[in-house]
C-alpha positions in Angstrom: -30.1 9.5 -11.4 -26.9 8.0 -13.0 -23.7 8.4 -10.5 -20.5 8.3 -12.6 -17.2 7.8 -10.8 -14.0 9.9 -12.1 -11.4 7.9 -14.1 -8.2 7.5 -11.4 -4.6 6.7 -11.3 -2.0 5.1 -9.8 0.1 7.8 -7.5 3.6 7.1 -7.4 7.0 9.3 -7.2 4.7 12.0 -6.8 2.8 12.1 -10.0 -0.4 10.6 -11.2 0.0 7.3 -13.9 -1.7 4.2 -15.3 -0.7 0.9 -14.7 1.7 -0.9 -16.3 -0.8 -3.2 -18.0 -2.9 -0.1 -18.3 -5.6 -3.1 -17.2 -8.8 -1.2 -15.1 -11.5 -3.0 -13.0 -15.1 -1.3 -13.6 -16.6 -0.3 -10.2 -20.4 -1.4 -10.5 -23.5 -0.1 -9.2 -24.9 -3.0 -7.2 -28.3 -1.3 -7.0 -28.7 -1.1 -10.8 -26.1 -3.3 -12.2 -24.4 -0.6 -14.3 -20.7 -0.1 -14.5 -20.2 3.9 -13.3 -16.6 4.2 -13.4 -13.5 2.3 -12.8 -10.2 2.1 -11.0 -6.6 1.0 -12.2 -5.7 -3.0 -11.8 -2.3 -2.5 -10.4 -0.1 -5.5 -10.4 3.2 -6.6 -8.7 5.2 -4.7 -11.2 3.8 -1.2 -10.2 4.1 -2.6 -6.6 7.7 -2.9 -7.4 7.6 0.6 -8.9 6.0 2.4 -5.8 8.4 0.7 -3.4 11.6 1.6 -5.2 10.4 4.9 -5.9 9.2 5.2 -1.9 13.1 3.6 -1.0 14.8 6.5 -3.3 12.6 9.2 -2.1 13.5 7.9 1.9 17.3 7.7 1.2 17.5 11.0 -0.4 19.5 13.6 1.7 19.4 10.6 4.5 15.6 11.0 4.4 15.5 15.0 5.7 13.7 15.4 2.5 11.0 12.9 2.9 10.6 13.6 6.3 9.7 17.2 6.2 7.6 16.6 3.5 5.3 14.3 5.5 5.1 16.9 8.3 7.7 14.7 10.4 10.3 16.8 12.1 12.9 14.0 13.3 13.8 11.8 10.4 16.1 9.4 12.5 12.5 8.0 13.9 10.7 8.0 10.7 13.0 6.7 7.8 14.1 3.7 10.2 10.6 2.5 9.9 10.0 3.1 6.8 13.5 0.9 5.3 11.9 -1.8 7.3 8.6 -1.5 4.8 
């Protein structure tokens, strides 16, 4: 029985994109040697991406925002940490 793996994405700023490079690394079935799907290659550039996007999102109404979105109910604990990222 062949196993395929769904074609993913990067997730950042809240939608779903491909890498920069639009590079992918094949995920491989070790048992039969065949490539069943693949993930994206991110690089330092969509590192840099995420992380600015994350550090607008955090700042945003002085992180209320963000905060409530991720089920947190005091931000003053929460964004703190996550500037520190």
């Amino acid at each position: 029985m062949a196993i395929t793996i769904p074609s993913r994405q990067l997730f950042i700023g809240g939608e779903w994109r491909e890498p920069v490079h639009e590079n992918r690394i094949p995920i491989i079935n070790p048992a039969a040697e065949e490539i069943i799907g693949d993930i994206p290659a991110a690089t330092a550039e969509d590192v840099k991406i995420a992380v600015e996007t994350a550090r607008k999102a955090v700042v945003r109404n002085g992180g209320k925002d963000w905060a409530t979105r991720m089920g947190h109910t005091v931000p003053s604990i929460s964004v703190p940490l996550l500037l520190k990222v």
